[in-house]
DODO-565323 format. One record per residue (C-alpha): residue number from 1; x, y, z. Coordinates in steps of 0.02 Angstrom, whole numbers. Example, Ala and Ser with C-alpha at 12.3 -4.5 7.8 and 13.67 -1.06 7.14 Angstrom:
BEGIN
REC   pos       px       py       pz
REC     1      615     -225      390
REC     2      684      -53      357
//
This chain:
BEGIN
REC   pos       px       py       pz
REC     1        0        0        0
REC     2       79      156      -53
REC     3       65      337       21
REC     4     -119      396      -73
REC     5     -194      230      -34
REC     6     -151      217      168
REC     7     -239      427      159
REC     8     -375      350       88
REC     9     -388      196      197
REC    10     -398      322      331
REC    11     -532      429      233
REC    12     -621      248      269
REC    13     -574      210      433
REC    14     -663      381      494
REC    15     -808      316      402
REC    16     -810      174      492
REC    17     -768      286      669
REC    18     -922      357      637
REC    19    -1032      201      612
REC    20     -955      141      779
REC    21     -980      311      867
REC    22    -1166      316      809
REC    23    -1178      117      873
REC    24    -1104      198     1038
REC    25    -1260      335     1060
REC    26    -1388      226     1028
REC    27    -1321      115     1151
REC    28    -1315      260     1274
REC    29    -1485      325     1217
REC    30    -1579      146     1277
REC    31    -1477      157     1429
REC    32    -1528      336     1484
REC    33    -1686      312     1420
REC    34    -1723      179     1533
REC    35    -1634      245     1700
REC    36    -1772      394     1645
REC    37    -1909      281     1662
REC    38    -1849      231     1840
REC    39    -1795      401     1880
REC    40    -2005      451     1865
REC    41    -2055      283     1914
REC    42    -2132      230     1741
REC    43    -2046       44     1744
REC    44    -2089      -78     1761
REC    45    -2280      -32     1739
REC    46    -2250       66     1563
REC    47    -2058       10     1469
REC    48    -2101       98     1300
REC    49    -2155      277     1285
REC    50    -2114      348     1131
REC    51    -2139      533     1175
REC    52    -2009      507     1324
REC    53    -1897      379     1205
REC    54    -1890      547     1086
REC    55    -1871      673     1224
REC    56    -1713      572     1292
REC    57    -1644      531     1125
REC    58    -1663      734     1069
REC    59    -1553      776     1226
REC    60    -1428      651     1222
REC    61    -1391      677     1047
REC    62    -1385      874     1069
REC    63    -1277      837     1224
REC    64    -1161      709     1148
REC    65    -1156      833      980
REC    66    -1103      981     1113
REC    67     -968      897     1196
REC    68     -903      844     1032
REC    69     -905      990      922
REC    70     -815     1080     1081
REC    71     -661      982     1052
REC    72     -676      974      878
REC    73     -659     1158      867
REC    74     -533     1167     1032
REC    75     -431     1038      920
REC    76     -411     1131      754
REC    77     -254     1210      813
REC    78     -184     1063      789
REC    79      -65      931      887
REC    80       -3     1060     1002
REC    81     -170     1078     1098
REC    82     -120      887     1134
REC    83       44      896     1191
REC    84        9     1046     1304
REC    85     -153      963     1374
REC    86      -20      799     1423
REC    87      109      941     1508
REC    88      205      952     1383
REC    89      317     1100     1328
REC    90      402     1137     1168
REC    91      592     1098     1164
REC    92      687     1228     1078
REC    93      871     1211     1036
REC    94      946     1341     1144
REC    95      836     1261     1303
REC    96      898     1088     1265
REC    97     1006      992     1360
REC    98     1112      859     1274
REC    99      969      727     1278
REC   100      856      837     1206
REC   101      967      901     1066
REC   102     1005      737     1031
REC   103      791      709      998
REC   104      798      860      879
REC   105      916      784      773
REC   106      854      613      744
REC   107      693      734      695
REC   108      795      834      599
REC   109      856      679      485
REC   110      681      580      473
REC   111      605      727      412
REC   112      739      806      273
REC   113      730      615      214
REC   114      535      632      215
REC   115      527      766      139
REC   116      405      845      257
REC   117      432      987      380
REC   118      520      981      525
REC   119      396      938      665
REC   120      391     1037      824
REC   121      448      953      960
REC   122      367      932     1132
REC   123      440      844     1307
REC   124      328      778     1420
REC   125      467      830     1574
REC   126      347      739     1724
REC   127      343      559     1627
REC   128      459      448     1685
REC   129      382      331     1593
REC   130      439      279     1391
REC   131      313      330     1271
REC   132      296      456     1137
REC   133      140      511     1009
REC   134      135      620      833
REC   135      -30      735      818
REC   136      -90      855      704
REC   137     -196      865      550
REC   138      -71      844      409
REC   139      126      810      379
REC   140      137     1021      376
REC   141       77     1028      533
REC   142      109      868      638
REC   143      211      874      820
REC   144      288      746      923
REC   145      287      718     1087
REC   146      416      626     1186
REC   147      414      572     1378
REC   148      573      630     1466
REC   149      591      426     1512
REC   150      620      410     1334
REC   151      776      488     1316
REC   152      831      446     1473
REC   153      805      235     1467
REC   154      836      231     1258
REC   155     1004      259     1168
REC   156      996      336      992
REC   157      956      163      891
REC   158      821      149      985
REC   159      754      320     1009
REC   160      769      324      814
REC   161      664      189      825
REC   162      513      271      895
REC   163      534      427      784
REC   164      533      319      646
REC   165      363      224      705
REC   166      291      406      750
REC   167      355      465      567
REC   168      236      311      506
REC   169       95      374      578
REC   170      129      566      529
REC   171      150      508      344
REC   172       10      384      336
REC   173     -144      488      393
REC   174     -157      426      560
REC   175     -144      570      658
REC   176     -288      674      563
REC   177     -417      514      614
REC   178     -326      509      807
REC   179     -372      685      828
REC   180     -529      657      764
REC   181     -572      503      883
REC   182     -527      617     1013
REC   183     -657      742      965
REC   184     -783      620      957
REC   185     -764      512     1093
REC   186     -757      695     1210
REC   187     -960      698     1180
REC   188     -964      527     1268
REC   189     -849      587     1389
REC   190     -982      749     1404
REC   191    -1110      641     1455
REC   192     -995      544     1604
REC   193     -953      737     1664
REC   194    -1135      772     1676
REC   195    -1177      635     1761
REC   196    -1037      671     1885
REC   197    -1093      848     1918
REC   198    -1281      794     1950
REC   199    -1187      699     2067
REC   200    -1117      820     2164
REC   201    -1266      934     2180
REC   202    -1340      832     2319
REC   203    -1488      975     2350
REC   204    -1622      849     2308
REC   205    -1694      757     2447
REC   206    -1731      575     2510
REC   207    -1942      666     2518
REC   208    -1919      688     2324
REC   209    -2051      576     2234
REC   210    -1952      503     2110
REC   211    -1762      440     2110
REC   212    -1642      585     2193
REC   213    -1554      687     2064
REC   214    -1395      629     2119
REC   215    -1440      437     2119
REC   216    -1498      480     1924
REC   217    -1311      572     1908
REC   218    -1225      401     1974
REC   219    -1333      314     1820
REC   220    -1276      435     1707
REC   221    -1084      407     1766
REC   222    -1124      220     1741
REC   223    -1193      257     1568
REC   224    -1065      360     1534
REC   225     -924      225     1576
REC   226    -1014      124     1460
REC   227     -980      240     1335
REC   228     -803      238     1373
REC   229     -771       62     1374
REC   230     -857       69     1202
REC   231     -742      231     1164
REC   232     -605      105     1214
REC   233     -681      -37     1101
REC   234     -675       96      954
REC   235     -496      150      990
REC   236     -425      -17      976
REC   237     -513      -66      835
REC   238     -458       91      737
REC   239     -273       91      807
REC   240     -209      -93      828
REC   241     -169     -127      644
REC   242      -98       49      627
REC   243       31        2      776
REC   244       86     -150      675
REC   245      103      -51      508
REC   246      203      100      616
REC   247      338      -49      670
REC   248      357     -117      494
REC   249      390       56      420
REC   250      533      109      580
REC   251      614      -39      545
REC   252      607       16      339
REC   253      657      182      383
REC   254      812      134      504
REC   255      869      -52      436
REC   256      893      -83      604
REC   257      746     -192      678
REC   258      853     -215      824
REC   259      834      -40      903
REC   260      642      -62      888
REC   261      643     -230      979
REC   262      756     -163     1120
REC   263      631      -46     1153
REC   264      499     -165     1164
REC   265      611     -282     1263
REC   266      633     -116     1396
REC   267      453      -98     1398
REC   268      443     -261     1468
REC   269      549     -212     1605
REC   270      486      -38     1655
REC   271      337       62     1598
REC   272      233      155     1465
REC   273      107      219     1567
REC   274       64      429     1603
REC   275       19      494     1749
REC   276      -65      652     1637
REC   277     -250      641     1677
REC   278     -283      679     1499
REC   279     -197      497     1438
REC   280     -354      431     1432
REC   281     -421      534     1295
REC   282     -247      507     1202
REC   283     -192      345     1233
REC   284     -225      276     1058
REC   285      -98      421      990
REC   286       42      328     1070
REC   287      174      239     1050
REC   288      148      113     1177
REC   289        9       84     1302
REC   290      -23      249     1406
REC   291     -158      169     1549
REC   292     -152       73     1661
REC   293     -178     -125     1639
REC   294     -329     -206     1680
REC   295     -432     -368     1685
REC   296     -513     -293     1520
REC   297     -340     -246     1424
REC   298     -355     -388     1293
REC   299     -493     -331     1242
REC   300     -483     -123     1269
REC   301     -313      -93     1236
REC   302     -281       19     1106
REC   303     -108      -72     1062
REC   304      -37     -248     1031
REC   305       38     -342     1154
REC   306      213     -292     1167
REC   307      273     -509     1144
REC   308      156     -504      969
REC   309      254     -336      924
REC   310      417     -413      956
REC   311      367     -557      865
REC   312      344     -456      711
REC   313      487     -368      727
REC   314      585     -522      745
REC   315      495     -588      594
REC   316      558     -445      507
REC   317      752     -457      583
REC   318      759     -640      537
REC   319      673     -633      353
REC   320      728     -468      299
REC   321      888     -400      380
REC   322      996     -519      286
REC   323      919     -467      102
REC   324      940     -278      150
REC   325     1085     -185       73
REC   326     1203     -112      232
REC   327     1207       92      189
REC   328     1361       80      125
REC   329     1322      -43       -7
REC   330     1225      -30     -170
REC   331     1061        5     -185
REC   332      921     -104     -243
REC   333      877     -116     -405
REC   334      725      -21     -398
REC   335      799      122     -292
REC   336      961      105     -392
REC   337      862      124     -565
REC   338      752      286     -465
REC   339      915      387     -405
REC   340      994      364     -571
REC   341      845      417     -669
REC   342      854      575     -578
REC   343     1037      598     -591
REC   344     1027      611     -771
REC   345      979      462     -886
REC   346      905      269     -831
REC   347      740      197     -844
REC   348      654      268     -681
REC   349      459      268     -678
REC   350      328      365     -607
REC   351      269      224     -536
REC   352      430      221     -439
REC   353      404      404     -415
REC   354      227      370     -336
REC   355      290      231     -213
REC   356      430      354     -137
REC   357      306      486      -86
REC   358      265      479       91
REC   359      389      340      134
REC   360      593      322      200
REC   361      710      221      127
REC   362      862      184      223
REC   363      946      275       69
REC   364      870      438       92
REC   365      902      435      295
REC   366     1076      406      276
REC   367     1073      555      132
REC   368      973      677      271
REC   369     1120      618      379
REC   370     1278      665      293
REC   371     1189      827      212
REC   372     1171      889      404
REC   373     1353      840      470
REC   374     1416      934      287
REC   375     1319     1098      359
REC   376     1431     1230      415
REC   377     1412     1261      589
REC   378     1367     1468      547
REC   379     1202     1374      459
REC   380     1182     1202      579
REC   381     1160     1344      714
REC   382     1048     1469      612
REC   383      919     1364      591
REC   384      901     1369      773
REC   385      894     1543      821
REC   386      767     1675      785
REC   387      865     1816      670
REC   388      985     1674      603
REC   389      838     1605      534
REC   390      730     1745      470
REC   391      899     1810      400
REC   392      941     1618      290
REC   393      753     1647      234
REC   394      798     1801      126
REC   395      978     1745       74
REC   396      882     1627       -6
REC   397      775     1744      -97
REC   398      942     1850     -139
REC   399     1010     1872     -316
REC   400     1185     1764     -289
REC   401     1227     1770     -490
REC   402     1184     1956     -530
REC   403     1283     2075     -407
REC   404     1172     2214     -465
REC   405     1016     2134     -446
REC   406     1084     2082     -266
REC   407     1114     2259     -218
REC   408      935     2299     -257
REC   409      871     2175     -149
REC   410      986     2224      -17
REC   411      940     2430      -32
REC   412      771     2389      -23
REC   413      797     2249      144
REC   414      871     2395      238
REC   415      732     2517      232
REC   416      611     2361      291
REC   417      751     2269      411
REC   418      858     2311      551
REC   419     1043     2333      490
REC   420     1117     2177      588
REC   421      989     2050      514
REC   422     1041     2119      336
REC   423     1225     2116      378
REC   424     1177     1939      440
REC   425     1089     1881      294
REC   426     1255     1942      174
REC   427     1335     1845      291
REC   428     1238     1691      286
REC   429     1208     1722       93
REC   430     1405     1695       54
REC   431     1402     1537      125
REC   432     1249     1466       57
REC   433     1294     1531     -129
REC   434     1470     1408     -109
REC   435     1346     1241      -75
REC   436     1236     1135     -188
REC   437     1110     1206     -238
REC   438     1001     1026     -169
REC   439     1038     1111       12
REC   440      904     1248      -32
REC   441      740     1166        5
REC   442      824     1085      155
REC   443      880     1227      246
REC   444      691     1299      222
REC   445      618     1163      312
REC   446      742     1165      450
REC   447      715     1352      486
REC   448      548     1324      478
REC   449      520     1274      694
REC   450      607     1431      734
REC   451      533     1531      603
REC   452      352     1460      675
REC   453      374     1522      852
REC   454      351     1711      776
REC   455      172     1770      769
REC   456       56     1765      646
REC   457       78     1918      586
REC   458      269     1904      585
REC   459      261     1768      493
REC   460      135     1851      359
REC   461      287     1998      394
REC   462      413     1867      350
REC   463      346     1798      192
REC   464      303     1983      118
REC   465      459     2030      138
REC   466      542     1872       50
REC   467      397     1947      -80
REC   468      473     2090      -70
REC   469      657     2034     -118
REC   470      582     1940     -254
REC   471      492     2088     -335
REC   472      666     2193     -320
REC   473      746     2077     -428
REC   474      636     2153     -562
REC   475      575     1969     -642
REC   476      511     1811     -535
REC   477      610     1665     -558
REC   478      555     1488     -540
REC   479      676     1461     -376
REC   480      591     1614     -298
REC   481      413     1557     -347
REC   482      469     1390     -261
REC   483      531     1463     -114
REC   484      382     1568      -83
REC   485      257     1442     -119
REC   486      357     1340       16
REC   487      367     1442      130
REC   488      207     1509      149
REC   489      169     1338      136
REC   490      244     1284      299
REC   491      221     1439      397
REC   492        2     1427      367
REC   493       16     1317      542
REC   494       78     1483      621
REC   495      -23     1599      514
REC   496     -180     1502      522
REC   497     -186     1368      626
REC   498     -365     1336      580
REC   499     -351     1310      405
REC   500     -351     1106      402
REC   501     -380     1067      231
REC   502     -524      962      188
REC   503     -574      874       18
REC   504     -686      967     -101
REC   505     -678      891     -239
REC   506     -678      699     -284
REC   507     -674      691     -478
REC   508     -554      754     -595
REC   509     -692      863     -701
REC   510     -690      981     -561
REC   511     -493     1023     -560
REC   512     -467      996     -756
REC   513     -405     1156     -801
REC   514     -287     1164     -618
REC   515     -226     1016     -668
REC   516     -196     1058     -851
REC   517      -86     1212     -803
REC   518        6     1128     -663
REC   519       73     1009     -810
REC   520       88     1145     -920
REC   521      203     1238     -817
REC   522      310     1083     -792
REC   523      325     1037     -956
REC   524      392     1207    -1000
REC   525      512     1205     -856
REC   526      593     1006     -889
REC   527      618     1095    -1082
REC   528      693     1262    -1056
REC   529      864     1238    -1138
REC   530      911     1292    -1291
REC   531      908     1179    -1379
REC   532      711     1131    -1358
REC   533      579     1128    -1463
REC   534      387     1184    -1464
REC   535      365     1011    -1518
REC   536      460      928    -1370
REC   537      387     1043    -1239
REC   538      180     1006    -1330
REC   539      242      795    -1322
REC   540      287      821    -1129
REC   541      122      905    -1100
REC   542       -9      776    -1189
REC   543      107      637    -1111
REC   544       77      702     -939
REC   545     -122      740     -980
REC   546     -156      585    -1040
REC   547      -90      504     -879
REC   548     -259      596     -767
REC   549     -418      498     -761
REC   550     -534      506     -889
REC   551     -415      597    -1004
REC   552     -513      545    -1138
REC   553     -658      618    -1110
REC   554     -618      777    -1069
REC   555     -549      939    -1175
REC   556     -374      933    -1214
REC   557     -272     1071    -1302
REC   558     -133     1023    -1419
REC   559      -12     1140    -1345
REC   560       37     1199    -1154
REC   561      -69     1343    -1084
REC   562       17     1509    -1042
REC   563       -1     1573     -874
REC   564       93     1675     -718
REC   565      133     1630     -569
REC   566      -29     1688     -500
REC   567     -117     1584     -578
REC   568        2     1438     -566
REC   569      -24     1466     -344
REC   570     -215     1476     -369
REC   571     -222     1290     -463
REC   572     -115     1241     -333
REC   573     -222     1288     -175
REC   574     -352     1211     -273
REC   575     -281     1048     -291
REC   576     -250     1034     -128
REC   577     -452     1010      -90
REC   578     -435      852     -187
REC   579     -453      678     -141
REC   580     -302      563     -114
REC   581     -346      469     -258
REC   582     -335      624     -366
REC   583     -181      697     -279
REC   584     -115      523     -328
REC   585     -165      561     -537
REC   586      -90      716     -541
REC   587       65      664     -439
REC   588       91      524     -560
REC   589       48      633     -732
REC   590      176      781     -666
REC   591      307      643     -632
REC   592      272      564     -813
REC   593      290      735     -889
REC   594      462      744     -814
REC   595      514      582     -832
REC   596      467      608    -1022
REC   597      679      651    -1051
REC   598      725      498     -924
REC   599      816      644     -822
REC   600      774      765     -700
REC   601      855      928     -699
REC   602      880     1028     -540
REC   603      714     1151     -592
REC   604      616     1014     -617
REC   605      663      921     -452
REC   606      640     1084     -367
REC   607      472     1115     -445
REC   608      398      940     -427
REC   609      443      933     -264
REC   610      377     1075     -210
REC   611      206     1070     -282
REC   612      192      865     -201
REC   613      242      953      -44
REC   614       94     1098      -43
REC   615      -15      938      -71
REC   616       27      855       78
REC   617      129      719      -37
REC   618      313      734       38
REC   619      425      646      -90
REC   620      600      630      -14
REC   621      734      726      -66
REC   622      812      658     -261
REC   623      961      560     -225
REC   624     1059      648     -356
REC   625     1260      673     -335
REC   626     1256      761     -508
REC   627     1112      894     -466
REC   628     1166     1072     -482
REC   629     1299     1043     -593
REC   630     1238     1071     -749
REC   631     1173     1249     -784
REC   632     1012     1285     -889
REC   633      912     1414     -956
REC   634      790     1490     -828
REC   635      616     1463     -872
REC   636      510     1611     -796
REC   637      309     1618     -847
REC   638      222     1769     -886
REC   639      214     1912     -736
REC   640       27     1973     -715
//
């Protein structure tokens, strides 16, 4: 199953969440319904009145929906509601201590060879305990959390272990249906409050007519456990297969099933268990179990059994450890055929293109590795600290080939920065201009953590101003457009942390003429030297259009379709709202357009990976020791 088909397994799985949630209520409905009839002393002389059956139904169902849509909304900031709600606290670098800088690096690595952005990082300091959870709504805006036990009772091969099974569930669409389950499951939580509040208001007397108000609260606490052992029933059901799939893709990640099993193996020994009264509403989001055991853990628990886990994991040491290539050896054949196709000239696929988005290989880890030991230390540091990082955003945008150009740029930054950041970003510009140009998108997405902590409107200051180099360079170039499409793109968390994307549309009629452009643009770009043709650049194009669905039966022009950059970002946001399916289509047809050539320039990487990335489709970075090499024309489209 490759990265499109686990989102829309998980488009399923909340399908199913919510035929199990609605099987939940109606279970809850009978049972309040009939603690009603005892509550006015109806049973056993009448069981069934409809008018009362209605009336307790109506509130319930209102009640439930309250509780529910609460959360839902007190969620759509995203995964850092969680890990604040379990105590935890964002580790920055400076506030680090060496086991904690240590956890920002393996983070770091998994997510340059993701492709995704760098998640924020919480510690849970009060849990002694080992555990750890990923939340949030999509790979641009996932966290992790990590127990202080963890770092304390793991060494690195195993604490890149469980940042490699947390990865799995960032990149397979776990967390969006976790945070969901916790929204839903708070309405039968509502109910259990209710209940406990009714309760405590002991006013009503023993002379009352019918059952006491607070004996009717203890039923509604009983009902309401019912609806948590059926929250629990739903949790496990949802999560246990996930837990499995998370193991299989650390060890796929790492190549090194034996850090995963020690961890297990510790688990044994010690514990996984909060103390956070708020575990029970997040204990599915975990990486091992986060409750305590009971009689009914078989059946409730939200995870494996930690034996069956190893047992898998063994499986996968004793079958598969021996076929995989150490990272200093060659690669497979089918990774082997994919790096050389983008280093200049093989057979690669789209197909092969398609199965790399969303997932590690050992490959690209090891790649993420050695590209951050190569930083210089002037950069490995900026990323971490506020100006430093502000200041590598706009040497990025800066002119490095045209000194006049530059000087523009650098007039115009000092009449909208203070002098030290622009001396800083010179500074930080030199040394960027003498790497590979593959380090660009990199060093976004490690800036981006710091870069987040700003407000919104810095951040909408930040990206304006990058805007604002761009424009002083007098044309847009495809880098900049790239960079700013990126950038805004990762910063939206900050800007607008309540801007989850949903899917709008499910067919491709309803995006044709995004999706048309999109390819039209890449086309142009993968045949922008010299030495092209109208003809070349028109092939590319139909190749990559016949690729989307029901190509046939839609309207097809013979010949790319001009447009700007304006345009280009509108078809973008568009696609976006489409269905994982779709994303999957045009994924495939923009890869096939490039592919066309069998090589991928540094443009086209740039641009292909960029526009998978603004829809949610991180494809790791193109393991290409030729890229940036070879200079081409610059394509630029039309300026509105």
């Amino acid at each position: 199953m490759n990265f499109f088909e686990h989102q829309d397994r998980a488009r399923q799985n909340t399908q199913q969440l919510i035929g199990l949630f609605s099987l939940s209520i109606a279970v809850m409905i009978i049972a309040i319904y009939i603690a009603t009839l005892f509550l006015f002393r109806m049973a056993p002389r009448v069981w069934w009145h409809p008018g009362l059956f209605l009336y307790v139904a109506g509130i319930t169902i209102i009640a439930i929906a309250v509780g529910s849509l609460y959360k839902i909304a007190y969620l759509r900031e995203g995964g850092s509601v969680i890990a604040q709600e379990l105590g935890g606290r964002l580790l920055l670098p400076e506030m680090a201590d060496e086991q904690g800088r240590q956890l920002l690096n393996i983070v770091e690595e998994m997510a340059i060879a993701s492709g995704i952005s760098v998640p924020e990082v919480y510690l849970l300091e009060r849990e002694t305990s080992i555990n750890a959870f990923a939340a949030g709504f999509t790979p641009n805006d996932a966290v992790i959390g990590v127990t202080r036990g963890t770092l304390q009772h793991l060494n690195r091969d195993e604490l890149q272990g469980v940042i490699g099974h947390e990865f799995s569930h960032i990149l397979n669409g776990d967390m969006r249906l976790n945070l969901r389950l916790v929204g839903l499951l708070h309405g039968i939580l509502f109910i259990y409050l209710t209940g406990e509040l009714l309760w405590r208001i002991r006013g009503s007397s023993r002379e009352d007519k019918g059952l006491p108000l607070w004996a009717f609260g203890l039923a509604l606490m009983a009902i309401g456990g019912i609806g948590l052992l059926c929250g629990r029933l739903i949790k496990a059901a949802v999560s246990r297969q996930r837990e499995f799939l998370a193991d299989a893709s650390a060890v796929q990640f790492t190549r090194n099933p034996n850090g995963l099993t020690g961890v297990f193996q510790k688990l044994q020994q010690m514990d996984s268990r909060l103390i956070s009264p708020s575990a029970e509403a997040a204990s599915h989001m975990f990486f091992g179990n986060a409750l305590n055991p009971s009689f009914w853990e078989n059946m409730f628990s939200t995870h494996p059994p930690l034996a069956e886990r190893i047992r898998r994991v063994g499986g996968l040491n004793a079958r598969n450890l021996a076929a995989m290539p150490s990272r200093n050896q060659m690669l497979s054949p089918a990774q082997e055929s994919l790096t050389m196709g983008f280093a200049g000239g093989s057979d690669a696929t789209p197909a092969q293109v398609i199965n790399q988005v969303g997932s590690v290989t050992p490959e690209h880890f090891a790649h993420a590795q050695a590209l951050l030991s190569q930083l210089p230390e002037s950069l490995r540091l900026g990323v971490r600290e506020q100006q430093s990082a502000m200041a590598i955003a706009f040497a990025l945008a800066l002119d490095t080939e045209n000194l006049q150009i530059q000087e523009r740029q650098i007039a115009w930054l000092r009449e909208v920065q203070p002098a030290d950041l622009v001396e800083k970003t010179l500074e930080l510009s030199s040394e960027i201009s003498q790497l590979d140009s593959s380090i660009r998108l990199p060093l976004v997405d490690l800036a981006v953590p710091v870069l987040r902590q700003n407000s919104a409107k810095e951040c909408q200051r930040l990206c304006k101003c990058v805007h604002g180099l761009v424009v002083a360079t007098g044309s847009l170039s495809l880098w900049h457009f790239v960079l700013q499409l990126i950038l805004w793109h990762r910063l939206q968390p900050s800007i607008n942390p309540t801007s989850a994307t949903t899917v709008e549309f499910t067919s491709i009629e309803q995006i044709w003429p995004d999706s048309l452009l999109v390819l039209s643009v890449i086309a142009r770009v993968g045949h922008s030297q010299p030495d092209a043709s109208s003809e070349d650049i028109a092939y590319a194009f139909r190749s990559g259009v016949f690729r989307l669905p029901k190509a046939g039966e839609q309207e097809k022009p013979e010949i790319p379709l001009t447009c700007n950059f304006t345009e280009l970002k509108k078809s973008i946001d568009r696609l976006r709202l489409a269905s994982p399916k779709l994303k999957q289509a045009i994924v495939d047809a923009c890869a096939h357009t490039v592919l066309l050539d069998n090589k991928v320039t540094p443009s086209e990487g740039d641009l292909l990976r960029a526009i998978a990335m603004t829809l949610d489709c991180p494809i790791p970075p193109f393991l290409n020791p030729q890229r940036g090499v070879s200079k081409q024309k610059q394509f630029s489209p039309k300026r509105s």
